[in-house]
C-alpha positions in Angstrom: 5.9 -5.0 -10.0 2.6 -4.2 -11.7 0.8 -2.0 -9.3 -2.9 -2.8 -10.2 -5.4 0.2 -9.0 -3.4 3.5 -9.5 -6.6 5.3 -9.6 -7.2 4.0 -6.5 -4.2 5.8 -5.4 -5.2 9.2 -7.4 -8.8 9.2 -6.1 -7.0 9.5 -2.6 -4.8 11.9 -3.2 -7.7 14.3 -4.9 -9.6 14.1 -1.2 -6.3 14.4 0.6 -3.8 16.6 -1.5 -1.1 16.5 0.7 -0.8 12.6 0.4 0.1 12.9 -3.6 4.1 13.4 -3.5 4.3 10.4 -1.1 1.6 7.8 -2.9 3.5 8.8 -6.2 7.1 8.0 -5.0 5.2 4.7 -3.1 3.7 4.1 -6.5 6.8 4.5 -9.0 9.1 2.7 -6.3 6.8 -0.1 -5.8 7.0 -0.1 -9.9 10.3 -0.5 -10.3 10.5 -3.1 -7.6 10.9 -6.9 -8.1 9.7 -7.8 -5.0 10.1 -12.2 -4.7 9.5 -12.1 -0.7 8.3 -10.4 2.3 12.0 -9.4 3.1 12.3 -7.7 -0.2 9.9 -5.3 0.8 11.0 -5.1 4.5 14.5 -4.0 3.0 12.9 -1.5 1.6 10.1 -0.4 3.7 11.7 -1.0 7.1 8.3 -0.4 8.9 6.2 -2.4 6.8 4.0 -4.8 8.9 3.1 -8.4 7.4 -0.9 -9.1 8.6 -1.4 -12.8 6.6 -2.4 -13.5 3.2 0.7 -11.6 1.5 -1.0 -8.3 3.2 1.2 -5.6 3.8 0.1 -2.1 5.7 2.8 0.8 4.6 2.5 3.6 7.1 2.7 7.2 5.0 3.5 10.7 5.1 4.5 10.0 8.8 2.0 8.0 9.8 -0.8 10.1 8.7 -2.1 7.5 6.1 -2.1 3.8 6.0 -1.8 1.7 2.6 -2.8 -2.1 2.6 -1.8 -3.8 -0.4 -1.7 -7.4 -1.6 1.2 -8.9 -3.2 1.3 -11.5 -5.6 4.9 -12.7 -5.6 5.1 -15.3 -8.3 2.8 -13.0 -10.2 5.0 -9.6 -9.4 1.8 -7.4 -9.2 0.6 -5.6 -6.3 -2.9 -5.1 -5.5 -4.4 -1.9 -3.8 -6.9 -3.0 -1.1 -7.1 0.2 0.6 -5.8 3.3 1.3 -7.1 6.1 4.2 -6.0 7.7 7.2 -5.0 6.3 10.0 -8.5 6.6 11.9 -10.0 5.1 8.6 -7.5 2.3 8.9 -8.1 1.7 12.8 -12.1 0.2 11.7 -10.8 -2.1 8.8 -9.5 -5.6 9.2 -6.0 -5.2 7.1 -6.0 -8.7 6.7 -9.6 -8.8 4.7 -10.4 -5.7 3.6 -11.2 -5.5 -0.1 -12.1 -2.1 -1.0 -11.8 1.5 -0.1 -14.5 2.7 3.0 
């Protein structure tokens, strides 16, 4: 998958060092993937939840951060539509938000 954003990713990880190891190993695993279905990435990501509009919300480091992405199937690329903490996430609509708070 392309993963389109990355710095996204980094900017986070700069405000929240302790995120970095796991939004890398997200990142390169989510790379490597060729993800043609939701259940692709629920084999993978086990707890995963599906919120419409090929919207997916990956629960990190524990549960500490949440990562909504958008996933273009046919297209294999992966969009970053946010990433924050799990307080952050609670104010967003997963299934519409289009940029970092």
């Amino acid at each position: 998958m392309r993963v389109i954003a990355k710095p996204v990713l980094e900017a986070f990880w700069k405000r929240h060092p302790d995120s970095e190891q796991t939004l890398q190993s997200w990142h390169d695993e989510a790379k490597a993937a060729n993800w043609r279905s939701p259940q692709d990435i629920k084999d993978m990501y086990a707890h995963a939840s599906f919120v419409g509009g090929n919207r997916v919300v990956f629960n990190l480091r524990g549960n500490h951060y949440r990562l909504v992405v958008a996933v273009a199937y046919g297209f294999q690329a992966v969009y970053i539509k946010f990433i924050g903490t799990h307080a952050e996430y609670d104010r967003i609509d997963a299934a519409t938000v289009e940029h970092m708070p």
